[in-house]
mmCIF file of the C-alpha atoms, coordinates in Angstrom:
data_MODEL
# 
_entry.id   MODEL 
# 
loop_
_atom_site.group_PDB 
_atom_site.id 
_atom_site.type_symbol 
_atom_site.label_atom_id 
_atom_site.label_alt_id 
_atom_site.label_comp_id 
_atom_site.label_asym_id 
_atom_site.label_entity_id 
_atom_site.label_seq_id 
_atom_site.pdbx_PDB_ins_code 
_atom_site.Cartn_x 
_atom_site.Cartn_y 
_atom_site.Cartn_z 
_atom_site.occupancy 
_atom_site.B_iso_or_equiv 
_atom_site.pdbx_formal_charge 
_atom_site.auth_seq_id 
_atom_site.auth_comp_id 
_atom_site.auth_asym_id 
_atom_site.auth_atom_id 
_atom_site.pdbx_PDB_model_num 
ATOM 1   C CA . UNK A 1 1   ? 229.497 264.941 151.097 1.00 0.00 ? 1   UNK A CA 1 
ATOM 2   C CA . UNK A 1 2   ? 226.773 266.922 149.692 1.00 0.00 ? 2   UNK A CA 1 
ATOM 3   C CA . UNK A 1 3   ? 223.885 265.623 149.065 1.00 0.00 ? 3   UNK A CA 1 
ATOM 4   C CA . UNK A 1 4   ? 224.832 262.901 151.458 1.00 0.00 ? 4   UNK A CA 1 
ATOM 5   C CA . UNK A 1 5   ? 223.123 262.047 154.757 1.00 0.00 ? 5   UNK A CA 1 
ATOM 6   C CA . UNK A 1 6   ? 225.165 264.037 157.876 1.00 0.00 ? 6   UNK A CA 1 
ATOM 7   C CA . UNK A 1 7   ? 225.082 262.023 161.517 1.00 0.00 ? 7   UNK A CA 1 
ATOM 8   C CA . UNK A 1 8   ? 223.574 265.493 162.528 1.00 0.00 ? 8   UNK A CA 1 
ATOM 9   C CA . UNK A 1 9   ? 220.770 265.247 160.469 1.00 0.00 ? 9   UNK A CA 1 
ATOM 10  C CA . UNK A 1 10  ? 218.039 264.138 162.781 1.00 0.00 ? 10  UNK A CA 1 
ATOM 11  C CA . UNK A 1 11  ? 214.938 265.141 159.873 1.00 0.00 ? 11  UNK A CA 1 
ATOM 12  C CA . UNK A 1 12  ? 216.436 263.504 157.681 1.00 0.00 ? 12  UNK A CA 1 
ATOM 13  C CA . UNK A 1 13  ? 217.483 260.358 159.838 1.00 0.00 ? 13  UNK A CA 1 
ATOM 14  C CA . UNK A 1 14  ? 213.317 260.401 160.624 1.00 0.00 ? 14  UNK A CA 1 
ATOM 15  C CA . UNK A 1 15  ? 212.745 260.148 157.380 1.00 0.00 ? 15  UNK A CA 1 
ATOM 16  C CA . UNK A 1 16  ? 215.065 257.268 156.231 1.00 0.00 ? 16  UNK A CA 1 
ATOM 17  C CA . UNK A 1 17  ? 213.859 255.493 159.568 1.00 0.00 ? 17  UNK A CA 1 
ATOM 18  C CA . UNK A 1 18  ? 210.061 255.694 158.206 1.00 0.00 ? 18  UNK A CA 1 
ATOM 19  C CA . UNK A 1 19  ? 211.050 254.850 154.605 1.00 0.00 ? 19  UNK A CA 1 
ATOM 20  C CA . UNK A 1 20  ? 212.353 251.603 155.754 1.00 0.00 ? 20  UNK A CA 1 
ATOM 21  C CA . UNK A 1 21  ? 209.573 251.000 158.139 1.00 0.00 ? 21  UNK A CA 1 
ATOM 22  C CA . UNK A 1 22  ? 206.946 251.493 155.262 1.00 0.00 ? 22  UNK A CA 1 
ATOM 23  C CA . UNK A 1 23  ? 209.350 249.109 153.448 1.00 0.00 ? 23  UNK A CA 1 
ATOM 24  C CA . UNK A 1 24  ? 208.760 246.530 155.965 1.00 0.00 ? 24  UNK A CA 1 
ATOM 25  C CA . UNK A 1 25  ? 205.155 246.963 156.385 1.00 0.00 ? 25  UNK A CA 1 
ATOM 26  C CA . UNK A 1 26  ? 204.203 246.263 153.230 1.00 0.00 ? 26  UNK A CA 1 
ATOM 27  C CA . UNK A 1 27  ? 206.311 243.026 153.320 1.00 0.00 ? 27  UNK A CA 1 
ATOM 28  C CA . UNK A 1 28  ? 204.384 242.033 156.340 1.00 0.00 ? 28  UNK A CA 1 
ATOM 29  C CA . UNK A 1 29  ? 201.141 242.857 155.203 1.00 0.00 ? 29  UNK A CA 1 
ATOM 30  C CA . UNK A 1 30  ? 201.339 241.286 152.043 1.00 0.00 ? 30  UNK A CA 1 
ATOM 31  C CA . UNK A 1 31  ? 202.441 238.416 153.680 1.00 0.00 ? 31  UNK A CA 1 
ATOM 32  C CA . UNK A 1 32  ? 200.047 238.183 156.209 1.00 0.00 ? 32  UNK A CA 1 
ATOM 33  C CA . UNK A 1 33  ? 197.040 239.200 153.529 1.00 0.00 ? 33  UNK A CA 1 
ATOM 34  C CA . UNK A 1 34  ? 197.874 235.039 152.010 1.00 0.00 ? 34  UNK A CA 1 
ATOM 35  C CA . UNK A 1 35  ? 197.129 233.107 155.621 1.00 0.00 ? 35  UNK A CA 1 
ATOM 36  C CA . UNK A 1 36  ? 193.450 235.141 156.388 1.00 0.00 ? 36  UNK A CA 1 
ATOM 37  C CA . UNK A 1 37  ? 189.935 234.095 155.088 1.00 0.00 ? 37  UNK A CA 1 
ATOM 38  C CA . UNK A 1 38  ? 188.918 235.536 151.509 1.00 0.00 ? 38  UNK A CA 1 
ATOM 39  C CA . UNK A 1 39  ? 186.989 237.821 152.836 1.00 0.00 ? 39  UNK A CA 1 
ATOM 40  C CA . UNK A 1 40  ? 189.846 239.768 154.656 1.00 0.00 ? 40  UNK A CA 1 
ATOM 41  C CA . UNK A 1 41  ? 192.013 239.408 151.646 1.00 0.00 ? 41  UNK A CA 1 
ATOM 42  C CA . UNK A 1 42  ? 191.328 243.115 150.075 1.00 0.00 ? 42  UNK A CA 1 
ATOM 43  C CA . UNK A 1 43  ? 191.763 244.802 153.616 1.00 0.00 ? 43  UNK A CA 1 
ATOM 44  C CA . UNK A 1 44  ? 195.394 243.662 154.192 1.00 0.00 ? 44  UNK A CA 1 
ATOM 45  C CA . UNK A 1 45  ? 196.041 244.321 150.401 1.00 0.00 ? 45  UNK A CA 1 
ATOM 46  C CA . UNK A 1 46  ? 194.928 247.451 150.914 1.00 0.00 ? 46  UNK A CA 1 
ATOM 47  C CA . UNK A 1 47  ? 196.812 248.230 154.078 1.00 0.00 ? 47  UNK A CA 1 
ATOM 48  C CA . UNK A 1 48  ? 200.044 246.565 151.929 1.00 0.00 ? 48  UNK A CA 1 
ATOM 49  C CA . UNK A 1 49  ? 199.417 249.354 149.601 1.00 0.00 ? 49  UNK A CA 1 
ATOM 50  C CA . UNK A 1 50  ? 199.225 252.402 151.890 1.00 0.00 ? 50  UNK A CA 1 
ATOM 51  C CA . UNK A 1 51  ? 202.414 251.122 152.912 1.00 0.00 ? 51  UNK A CA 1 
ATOM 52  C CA . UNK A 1 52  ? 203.760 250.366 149.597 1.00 0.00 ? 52  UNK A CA 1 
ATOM 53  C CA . UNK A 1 53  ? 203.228 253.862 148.320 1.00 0.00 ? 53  UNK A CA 1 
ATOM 54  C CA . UNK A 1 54  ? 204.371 255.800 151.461 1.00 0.00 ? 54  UNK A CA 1 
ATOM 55  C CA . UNK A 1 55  ? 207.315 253.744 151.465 1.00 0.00 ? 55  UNK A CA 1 
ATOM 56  C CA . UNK A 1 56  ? 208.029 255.030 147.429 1.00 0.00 ? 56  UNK A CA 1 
ATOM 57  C CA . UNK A 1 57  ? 207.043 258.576 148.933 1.00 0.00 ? 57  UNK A CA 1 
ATOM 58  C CA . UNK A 1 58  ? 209.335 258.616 151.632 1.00 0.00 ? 58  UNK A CA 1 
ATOM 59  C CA . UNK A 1 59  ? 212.400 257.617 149.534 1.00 0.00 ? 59  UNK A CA 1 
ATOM 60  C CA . UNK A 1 60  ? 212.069 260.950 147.554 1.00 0.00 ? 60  UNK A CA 1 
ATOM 61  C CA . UNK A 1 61  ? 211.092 262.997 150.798 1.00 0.00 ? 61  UNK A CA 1 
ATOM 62  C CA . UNK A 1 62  ? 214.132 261.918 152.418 1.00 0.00 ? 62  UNK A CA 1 
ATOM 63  C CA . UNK A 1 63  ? 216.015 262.421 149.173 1.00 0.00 ? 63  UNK A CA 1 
ATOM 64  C CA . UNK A 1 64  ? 214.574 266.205 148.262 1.00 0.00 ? 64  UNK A CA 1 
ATOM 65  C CA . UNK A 1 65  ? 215.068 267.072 152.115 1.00 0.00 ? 65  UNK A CA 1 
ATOM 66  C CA . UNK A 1 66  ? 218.818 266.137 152.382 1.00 0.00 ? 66  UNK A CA 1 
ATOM 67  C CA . UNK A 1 67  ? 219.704 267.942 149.521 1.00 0.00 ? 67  UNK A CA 1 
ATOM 68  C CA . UNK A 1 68  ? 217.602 271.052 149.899 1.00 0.00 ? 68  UNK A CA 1 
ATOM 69  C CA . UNK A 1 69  ? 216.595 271.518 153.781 1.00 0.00 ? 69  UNK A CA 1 
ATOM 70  C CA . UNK A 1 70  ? 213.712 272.442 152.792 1.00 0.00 ? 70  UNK A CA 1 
ATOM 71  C CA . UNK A 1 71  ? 209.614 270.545 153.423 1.00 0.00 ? 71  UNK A CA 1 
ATOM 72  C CA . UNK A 1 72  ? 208.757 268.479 150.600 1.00 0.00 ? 72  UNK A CA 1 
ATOM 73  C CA . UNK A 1 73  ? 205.679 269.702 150.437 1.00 0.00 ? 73  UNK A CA 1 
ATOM 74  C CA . UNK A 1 74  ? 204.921 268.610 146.613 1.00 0.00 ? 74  UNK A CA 1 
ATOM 75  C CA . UNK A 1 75  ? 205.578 265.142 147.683 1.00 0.00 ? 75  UNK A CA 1 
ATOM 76  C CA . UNK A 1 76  ? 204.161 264.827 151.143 1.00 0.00 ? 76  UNK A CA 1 
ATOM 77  C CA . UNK A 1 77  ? 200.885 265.781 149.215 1.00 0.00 ? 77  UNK A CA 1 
ATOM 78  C CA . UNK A 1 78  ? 200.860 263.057 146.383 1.00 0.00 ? 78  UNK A CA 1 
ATOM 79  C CA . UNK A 1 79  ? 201.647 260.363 149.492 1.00 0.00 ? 79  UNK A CA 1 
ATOM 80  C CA . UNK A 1 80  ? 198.358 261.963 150.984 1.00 0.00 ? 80  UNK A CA 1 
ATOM 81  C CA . UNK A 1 81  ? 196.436 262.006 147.814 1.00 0.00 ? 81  UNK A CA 1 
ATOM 82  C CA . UNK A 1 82  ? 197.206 258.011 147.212 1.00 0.00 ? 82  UNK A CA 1 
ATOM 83  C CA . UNK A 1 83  ? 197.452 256.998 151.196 1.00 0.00 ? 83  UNK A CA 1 
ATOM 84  C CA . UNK A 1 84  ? 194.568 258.737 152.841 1.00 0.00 ? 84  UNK A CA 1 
ATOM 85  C CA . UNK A 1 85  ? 191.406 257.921 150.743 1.00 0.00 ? 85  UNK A CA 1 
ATOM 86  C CA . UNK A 1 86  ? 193.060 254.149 150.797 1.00 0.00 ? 86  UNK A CA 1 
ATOM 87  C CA . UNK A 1 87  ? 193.017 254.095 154.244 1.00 0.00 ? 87  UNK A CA 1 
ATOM 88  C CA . UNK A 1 88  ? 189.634 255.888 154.586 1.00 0.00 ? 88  UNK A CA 1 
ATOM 89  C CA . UNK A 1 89  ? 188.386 253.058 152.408 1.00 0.00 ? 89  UNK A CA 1 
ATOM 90  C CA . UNK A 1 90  ? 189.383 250.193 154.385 1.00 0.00 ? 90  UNK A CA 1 
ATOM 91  C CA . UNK A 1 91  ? 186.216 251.999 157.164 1.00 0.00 ? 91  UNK A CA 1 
ATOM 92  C CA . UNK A 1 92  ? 184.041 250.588 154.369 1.00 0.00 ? 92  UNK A CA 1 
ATOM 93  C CA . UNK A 1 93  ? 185.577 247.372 153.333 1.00 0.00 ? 93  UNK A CA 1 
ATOM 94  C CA . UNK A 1 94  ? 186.488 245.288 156.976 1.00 0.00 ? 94  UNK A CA 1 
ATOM 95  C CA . UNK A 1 95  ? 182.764 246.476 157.559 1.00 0.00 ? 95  UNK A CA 1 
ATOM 96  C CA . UNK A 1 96  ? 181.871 244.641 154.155 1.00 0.00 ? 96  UNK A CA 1 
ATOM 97  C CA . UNK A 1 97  ? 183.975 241.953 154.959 1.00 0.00 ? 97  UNK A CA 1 
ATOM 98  C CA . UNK A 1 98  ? 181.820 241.355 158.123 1.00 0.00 ? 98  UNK A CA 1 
ATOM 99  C CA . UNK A 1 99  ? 178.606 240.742 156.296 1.00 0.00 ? 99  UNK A CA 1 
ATOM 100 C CA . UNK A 1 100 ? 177.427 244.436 157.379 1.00 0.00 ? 100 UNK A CA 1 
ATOM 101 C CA . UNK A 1 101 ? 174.312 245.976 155.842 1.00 0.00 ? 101 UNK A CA 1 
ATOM 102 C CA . UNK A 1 102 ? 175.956 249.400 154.940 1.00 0.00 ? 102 UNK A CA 1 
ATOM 103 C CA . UNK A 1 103 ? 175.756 251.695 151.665 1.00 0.00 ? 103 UNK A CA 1 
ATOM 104 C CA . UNK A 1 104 ? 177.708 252.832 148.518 1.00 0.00 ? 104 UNK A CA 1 
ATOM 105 C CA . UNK A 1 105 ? 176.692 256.314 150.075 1.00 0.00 ? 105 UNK A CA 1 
ATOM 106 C CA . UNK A 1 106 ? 179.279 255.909 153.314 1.00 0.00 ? 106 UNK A CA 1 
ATOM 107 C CA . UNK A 1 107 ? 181.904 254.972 150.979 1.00 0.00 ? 107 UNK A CA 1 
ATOM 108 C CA . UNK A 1 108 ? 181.535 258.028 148.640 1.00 0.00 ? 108 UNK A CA 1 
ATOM 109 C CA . UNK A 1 109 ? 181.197 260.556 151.609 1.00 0.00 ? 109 UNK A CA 1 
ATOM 110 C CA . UNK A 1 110 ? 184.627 259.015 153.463 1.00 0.00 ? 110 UNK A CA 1 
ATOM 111 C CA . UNK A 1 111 ? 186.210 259.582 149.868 1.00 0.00 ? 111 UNK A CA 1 
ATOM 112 C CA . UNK A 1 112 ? 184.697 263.048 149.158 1.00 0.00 ? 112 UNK A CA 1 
ATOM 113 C CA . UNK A 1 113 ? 185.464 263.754 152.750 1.00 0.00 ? 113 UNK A CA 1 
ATOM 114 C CA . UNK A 1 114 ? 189.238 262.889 152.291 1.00 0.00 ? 114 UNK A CA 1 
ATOM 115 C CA . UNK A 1 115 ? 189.701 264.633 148.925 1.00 0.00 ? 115 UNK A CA 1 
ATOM 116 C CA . UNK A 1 116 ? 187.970 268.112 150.005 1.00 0.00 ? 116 UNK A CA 1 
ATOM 117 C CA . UNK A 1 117 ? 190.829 267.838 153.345 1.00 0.00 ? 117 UNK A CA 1 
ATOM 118 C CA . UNK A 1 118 ? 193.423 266.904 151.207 1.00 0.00 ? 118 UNK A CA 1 
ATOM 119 C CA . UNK A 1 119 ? 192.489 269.739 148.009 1.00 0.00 ? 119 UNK A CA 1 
ATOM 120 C CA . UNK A 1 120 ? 191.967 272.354 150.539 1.00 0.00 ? 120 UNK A CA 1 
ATOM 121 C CA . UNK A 1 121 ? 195.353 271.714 152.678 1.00 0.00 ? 121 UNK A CA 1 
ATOM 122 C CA . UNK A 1 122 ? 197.804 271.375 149.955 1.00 0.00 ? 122 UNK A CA 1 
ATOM 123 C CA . UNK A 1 123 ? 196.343 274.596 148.052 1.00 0.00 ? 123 UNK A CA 1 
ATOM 124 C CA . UNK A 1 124 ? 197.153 276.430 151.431 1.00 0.00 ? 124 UNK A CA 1 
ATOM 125 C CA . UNK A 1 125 ? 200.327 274.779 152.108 1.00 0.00 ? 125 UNK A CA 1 
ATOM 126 C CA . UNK A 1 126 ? 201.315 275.718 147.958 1.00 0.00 ? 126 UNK A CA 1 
ATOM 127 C CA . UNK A 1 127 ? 200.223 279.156 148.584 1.00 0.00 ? 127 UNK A CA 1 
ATOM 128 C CA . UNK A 1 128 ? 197.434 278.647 145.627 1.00 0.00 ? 128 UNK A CA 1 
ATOM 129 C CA . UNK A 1 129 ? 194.989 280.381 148.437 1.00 0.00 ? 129 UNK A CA 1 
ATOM 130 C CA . UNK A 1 130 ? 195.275 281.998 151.527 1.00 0.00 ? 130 UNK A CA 1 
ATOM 131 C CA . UNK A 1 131 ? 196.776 279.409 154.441 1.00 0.00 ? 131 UNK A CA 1 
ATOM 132 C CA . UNK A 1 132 ? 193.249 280.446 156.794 1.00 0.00 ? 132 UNK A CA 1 
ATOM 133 C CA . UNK A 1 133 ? 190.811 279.244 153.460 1.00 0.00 ? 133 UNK A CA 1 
ATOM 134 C CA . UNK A 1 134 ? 193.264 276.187 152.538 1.00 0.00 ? 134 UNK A CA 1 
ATOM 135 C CA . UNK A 1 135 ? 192.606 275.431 156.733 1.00 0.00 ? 135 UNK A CA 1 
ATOM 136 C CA . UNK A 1 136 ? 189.021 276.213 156.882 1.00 0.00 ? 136 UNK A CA 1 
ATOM 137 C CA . UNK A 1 137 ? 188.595 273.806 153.772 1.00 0.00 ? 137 UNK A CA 1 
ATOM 138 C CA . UNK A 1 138 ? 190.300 271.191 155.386 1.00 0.00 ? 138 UNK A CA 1 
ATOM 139 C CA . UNK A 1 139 ? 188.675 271.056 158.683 1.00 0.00 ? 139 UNK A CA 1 
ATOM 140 C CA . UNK A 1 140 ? 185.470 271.408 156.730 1.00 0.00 ? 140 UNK A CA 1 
ATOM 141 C CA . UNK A 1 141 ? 186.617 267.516 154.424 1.00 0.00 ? 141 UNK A CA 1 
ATOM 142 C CA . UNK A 1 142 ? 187.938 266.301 158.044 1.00 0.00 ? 142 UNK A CA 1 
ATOM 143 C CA . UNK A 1 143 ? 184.331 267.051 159.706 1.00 0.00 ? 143 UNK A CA 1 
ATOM 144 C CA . UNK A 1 144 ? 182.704 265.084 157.449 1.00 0.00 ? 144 UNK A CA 1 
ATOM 145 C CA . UNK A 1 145 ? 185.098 262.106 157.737 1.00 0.00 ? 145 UNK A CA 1 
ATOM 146 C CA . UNK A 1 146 ? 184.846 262.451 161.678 1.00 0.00 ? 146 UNK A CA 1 
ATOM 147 C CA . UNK A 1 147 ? 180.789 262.406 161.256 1.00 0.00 ? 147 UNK A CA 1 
ATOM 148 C CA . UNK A 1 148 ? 180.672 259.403 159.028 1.00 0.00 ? 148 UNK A CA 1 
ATOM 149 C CA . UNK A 1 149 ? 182.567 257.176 161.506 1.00 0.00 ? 149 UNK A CA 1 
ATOM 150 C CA . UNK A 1 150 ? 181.385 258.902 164.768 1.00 0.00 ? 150 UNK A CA 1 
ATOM 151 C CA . UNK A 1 151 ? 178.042 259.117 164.032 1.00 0.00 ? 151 UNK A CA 1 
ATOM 152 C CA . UNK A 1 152 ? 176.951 257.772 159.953 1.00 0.00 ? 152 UNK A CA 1 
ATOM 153 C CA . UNK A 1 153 ? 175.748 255.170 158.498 1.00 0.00 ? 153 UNK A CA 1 
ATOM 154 C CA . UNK A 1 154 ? 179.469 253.641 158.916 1.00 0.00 ? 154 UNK A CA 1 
ATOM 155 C CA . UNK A 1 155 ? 179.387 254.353 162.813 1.00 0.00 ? 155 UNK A CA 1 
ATOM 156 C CA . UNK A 1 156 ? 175.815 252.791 162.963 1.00 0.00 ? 156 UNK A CA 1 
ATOM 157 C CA . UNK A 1 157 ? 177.350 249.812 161.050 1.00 0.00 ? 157 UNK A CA 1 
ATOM 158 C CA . UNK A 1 158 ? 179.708 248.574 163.170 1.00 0.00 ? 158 UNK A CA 1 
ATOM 159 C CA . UNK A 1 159 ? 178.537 248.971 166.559 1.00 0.00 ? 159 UNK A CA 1 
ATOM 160 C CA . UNK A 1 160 ? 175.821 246.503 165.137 1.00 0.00 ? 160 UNK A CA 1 
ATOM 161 C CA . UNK A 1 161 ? 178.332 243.765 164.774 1.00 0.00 ? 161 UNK A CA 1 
ATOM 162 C CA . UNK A 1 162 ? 180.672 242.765 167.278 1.00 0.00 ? 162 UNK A CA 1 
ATOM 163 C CA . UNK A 1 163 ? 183.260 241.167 165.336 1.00 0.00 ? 163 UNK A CA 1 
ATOM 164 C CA . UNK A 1 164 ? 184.952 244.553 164.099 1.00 0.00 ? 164 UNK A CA 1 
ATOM 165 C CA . UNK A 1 165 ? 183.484 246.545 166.516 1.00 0.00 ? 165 UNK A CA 1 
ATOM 166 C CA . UNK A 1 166 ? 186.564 246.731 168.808 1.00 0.00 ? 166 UNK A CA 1 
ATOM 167 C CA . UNK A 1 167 ? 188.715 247.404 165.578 1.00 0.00 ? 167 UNK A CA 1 
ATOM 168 C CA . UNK A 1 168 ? 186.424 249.843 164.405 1.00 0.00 ? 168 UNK A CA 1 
ATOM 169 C CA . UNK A 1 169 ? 186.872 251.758 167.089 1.00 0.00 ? 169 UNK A CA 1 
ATOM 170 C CA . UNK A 1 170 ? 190.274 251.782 167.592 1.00 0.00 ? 170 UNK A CA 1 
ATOM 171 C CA . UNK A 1 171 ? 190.886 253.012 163.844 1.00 0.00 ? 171 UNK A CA 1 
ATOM 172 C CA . UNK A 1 172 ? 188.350 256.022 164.400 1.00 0.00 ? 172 UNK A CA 1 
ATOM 173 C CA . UNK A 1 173 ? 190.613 256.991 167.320 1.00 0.00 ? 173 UNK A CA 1 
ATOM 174 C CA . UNK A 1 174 ? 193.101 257.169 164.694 1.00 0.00 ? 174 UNK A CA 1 
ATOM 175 C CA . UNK A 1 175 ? 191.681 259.370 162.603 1.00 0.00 ? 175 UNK A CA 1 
ATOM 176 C CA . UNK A 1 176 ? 190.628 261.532 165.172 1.00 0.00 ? 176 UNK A CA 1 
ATOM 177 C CA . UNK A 1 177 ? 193.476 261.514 167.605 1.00 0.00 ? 177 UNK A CA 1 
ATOM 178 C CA . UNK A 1 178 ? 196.293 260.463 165.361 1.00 0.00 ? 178 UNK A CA 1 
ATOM 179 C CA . UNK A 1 179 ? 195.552 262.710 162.556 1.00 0.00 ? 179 UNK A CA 1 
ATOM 180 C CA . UNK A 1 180 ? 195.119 266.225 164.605 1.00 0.00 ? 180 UNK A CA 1 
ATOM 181 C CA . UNK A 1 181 ? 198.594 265.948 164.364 1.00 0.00 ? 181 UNK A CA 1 
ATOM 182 C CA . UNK A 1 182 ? 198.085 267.800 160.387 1.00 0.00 ? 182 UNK A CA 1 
ATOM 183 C CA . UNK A 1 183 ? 196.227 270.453 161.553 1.00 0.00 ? 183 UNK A CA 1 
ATOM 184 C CA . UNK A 1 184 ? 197.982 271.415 164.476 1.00 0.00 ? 184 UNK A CA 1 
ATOM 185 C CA . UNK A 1 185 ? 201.258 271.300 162.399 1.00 0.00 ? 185 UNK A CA 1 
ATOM 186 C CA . UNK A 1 186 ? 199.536 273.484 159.476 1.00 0.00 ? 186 UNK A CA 1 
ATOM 187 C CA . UNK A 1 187 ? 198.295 275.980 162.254 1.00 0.00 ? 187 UNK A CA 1 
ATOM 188 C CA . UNK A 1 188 ? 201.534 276.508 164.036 1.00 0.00 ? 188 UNK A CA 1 
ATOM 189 C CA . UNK A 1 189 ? 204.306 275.984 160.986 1.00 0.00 ? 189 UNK A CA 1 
ATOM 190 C CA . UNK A 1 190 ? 202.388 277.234 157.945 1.00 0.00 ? 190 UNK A CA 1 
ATOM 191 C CA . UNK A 1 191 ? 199.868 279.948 159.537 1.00 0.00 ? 191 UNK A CA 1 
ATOM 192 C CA . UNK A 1 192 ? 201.595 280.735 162.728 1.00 0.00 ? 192 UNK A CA 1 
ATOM 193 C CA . UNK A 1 193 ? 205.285 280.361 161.488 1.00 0.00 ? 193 UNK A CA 1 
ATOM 194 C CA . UNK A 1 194 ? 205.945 279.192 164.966 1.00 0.00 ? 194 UNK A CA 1 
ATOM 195 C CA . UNK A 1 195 ? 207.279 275.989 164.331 1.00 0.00 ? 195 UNK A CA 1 
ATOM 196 C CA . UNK A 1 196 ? 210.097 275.094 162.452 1.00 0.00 ? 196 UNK A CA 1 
ATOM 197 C CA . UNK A 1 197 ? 210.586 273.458 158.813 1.00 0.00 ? 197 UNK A CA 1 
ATOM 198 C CA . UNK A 1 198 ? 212.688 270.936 160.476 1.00 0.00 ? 198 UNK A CA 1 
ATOM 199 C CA . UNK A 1 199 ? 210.581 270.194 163.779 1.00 0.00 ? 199 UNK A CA 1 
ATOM 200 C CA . UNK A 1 200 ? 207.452 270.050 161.775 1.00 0.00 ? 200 UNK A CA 1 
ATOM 201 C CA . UNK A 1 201 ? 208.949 267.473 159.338 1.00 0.00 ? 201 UNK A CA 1 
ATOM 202 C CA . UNK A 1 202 ? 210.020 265.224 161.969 1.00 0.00 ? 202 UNK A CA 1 
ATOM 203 C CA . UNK A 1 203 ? 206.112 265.597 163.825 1.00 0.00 ? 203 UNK A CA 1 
ATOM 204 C CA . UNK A 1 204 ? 204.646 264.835 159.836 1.00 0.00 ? 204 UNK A CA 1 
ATOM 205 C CA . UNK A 1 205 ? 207.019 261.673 159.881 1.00 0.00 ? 205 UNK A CA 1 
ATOM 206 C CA . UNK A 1 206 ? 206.290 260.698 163.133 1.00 0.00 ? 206 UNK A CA 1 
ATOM 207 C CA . UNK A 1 207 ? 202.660 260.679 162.868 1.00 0.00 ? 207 UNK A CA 1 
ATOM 208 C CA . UNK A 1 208 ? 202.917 258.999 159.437 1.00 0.00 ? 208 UNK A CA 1 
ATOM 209 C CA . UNK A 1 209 ? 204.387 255.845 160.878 1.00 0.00 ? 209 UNK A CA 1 
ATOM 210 C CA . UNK A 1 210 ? 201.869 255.818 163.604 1.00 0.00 ? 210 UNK A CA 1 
ATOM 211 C CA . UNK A 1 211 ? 198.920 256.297 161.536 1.00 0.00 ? 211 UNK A CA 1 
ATOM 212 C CA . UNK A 1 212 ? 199.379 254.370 158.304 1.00 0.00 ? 212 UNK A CA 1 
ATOM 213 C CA . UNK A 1 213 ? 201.302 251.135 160.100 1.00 0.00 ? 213 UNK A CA 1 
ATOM 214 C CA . UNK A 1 214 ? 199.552 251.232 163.232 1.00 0.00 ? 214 UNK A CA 1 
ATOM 215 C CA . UNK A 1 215 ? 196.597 251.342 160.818 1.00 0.00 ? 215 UNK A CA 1 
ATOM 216 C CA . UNK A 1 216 ? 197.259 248.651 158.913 1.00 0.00 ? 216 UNK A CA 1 
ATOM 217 C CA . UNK A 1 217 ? 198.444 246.496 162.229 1.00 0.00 ? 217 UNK A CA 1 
ATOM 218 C CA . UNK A 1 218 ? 194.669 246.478 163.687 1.00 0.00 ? 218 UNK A CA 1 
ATOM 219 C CA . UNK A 1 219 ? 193.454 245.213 160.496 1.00 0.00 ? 219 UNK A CA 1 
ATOM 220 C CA . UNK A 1 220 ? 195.730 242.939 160.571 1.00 0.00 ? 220 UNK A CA 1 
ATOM 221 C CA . UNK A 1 221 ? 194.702 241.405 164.116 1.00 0.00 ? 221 UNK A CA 1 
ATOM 222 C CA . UNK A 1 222 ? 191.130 241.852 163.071 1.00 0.00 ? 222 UNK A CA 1 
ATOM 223 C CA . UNK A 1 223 ? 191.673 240.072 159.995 1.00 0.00 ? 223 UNK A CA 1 
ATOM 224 C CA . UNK A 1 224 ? 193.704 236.994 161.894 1.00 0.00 ? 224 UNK A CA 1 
ATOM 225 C CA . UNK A 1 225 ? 191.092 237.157 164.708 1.00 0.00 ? 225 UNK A CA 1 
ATOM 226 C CA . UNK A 1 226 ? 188.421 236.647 162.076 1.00 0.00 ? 226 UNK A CA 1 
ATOM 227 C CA . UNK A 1 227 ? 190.415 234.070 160.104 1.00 0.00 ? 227 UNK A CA 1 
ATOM 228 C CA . UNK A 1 228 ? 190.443 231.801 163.369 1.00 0.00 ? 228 UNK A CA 1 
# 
């Protein structure tokens, strides 16, 4: 039975439980993406695709964590790398999709905002750098994401049209909500050692599912609403 999936297992029964749910995601999303206007096309193929490539992700997380017990940290990471500036992107495309007068300059500071977060977490997390720099270089990518959308030239954007202003802001409450879940976890399982390898994996999962499909599900009802 090694190697095998025990009943016990509750990490890795989160993780086979997301894998599947990413699975169907991007079946629905792709789906979906063929019945709204053209101009809503690239947002739900986009959303397909976070999906799509959290849903290969999870397969080897679930894999590498039955047979080893251990965070698959190495993974998780390359999910993030792909996932996060997609989903960061779709601020700037259901905006463009809208008709709204916004900037190449929004789009480069979401992405440059995601990939500082991302570079600085995973070199604390791989022990590359100390775990309070990898943090403090995190926060500092995550800042600038939480200005853009709060407060840029993407936040100024959509409260100037109504038609994906509701979505808008449900998405930023994402981000900022939904995704204090990573820094919490690094403080308290990677800096604090408080938290367990197991508990922590099954918070990462859990706020994976929420904040990639739920993601991709108020696109979606933008996207239909739009389509009408």
């Amino acid at each position: 039975m090694d190697g095998m999936l025990q009943a016990g297992d509750f990490v890795g029964v989160s993780f086979w439980l997301v894998s599947v749910a990413m699975v169907a995601s991007t079946v629905f999303f792709f789906y979906e993406g063929m019945n709204v206007n053209k101009e809503w096309k690239l947002s739900m193929t986009v959303a397909g695709l976070v999906t799509l490539v959290a849903a290969i992700h999870y397969y080897y997380m679930r894999d590498h964590w039955v047979a080893t017990q251990s965070s698959p940290v190495v993974y998780r990471y390359i999910d993030w790398l792909i996932t996060v500036p997609l989903l960061m992107i779709e601020f700037f495309i259901i905006l463009k999709a809208v008709g709204a007068t916004i900037s190449t300059n929004s789009f480069w500071r979401l992405l440059g905002g995601t990939l500082v977060m991302l570079i600085g977490g995973f070199a604390g997390e791989a022990m590359l750098i100390s775990a309070s720099l990898g943090f403090i270089i995190g926060m500092v990518g995550w800042a600038i994401i939480i200005w853009e959308i709060f407060g840029g030239e993407a936040s100024k954007a959509a409260e100037a049209n109504e038609g994906v202003k509701t979505a808008f802001n449900a998405l930023r409450i994402i981000v900022l909500v939904g995704w204090a879940i990573y820094p919490l976890g690094y403080i308290f399982g990677y800096m604090m050692g408080s938290v367990d390898a197991g508990s922590l994996n099954i918070l990462y999962n859990l706020a994976d599912f929420v904040n990639k499909i739920l993601f991709g599900l108020i696109i979606w009802n933008v996207a239909v609403k739009e389509s009408a």
